[in-house]
C-alpha positions as CSV (number, residue, x, y, z in Angstrom):
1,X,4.1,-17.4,14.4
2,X,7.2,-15.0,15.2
3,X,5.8,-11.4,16.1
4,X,7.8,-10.1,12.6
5,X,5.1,-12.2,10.2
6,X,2.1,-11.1,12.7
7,X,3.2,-7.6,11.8
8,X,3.8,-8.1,8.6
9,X,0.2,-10.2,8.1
10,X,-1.3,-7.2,9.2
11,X,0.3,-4.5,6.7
12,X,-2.2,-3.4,3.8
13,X,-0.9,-2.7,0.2
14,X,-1.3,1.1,1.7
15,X,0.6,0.9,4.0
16,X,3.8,-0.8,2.2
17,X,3.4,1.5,-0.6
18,X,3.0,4.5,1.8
19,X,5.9,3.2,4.2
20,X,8.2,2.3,1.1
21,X,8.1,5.8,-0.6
22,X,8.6,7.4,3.1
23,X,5.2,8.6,3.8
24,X,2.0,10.0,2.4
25,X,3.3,13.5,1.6
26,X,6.1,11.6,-0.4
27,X,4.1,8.9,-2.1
28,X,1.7,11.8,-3.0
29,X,3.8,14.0,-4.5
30,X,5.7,10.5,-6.3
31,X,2.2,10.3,-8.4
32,X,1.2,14.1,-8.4
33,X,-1.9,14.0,-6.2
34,X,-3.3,15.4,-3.5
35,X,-2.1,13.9,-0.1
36,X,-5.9,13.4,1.1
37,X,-6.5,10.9,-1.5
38,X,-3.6,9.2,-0.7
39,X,-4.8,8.8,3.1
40,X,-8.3,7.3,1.5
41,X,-6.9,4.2,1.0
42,X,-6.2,3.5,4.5
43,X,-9.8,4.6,5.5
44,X,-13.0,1.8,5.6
45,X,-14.6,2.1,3.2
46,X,-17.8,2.8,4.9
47,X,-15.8,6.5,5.4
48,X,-15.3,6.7,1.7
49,X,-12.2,4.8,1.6
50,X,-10.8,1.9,-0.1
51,X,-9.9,-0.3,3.4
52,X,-6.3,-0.2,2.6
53,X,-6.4,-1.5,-1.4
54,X,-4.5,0.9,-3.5
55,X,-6.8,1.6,-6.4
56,X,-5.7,-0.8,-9.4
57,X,-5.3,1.9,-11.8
58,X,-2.1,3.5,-9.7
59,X,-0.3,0.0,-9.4
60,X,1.9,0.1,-12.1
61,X,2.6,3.3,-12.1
62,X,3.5,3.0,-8.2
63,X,5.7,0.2,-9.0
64,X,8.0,1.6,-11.9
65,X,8.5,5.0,-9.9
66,X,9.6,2.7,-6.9
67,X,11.8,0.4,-9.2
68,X,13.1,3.7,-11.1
69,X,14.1,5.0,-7.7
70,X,15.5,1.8,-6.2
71,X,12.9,1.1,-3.3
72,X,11.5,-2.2,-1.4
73,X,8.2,-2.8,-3.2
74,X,6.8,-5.7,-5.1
75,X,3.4,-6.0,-7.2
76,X,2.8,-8.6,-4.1
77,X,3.3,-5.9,-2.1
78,X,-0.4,-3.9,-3.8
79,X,-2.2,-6.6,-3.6
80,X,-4.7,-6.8,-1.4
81,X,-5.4,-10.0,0.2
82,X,-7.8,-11.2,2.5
83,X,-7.4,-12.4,6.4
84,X,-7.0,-15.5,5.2
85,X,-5.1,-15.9,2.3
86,X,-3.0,-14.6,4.6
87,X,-3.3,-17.4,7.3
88,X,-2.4,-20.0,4.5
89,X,0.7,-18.1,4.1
């Protein structure tokens, strides 16, 4: 495996989300929360987070505000996936 897919294999729906609308703050203020809960989603959940799923009832609206302003994100991209489903590609 190249280094690019290891990296890749190891993003969470989170973190492309996060990364696509330029950072918590942004992605935040996108869907008119606080920043905190944003940040939750990265946590484990044994520290009240969601272990880097973004909470189902946010995915479409993430994904029409990121095709409405033109950004890299896919429903693939929220989808949380296990270790490996990722390994069978």
């Amino acid at each position: 495996m190249t280094e690019e897919i290891l990296k890749t294999s190891h993003e969470t729906p989170a973190d492309k989300a996060i990364t696509a609308f330029g950072g918590v703050r942004a992605l935040a203020r996108a869907l008119e929360r606080n920043p905190s809960s944003v940040v939750r989603w990265r946590k484990p959940k044994e520290e009240g987070g969601s272990a880097g799923a973004v909470p189902s009832a946010l995915q479409g609206r993430i994904l029409a505000i990121a095709q409405a302003r033109g950004l890299n994100l896919t429903a693939e991209d929220l989808i949380l996936r296990t270790a490996e489903d990722w390994a069978l590609g």
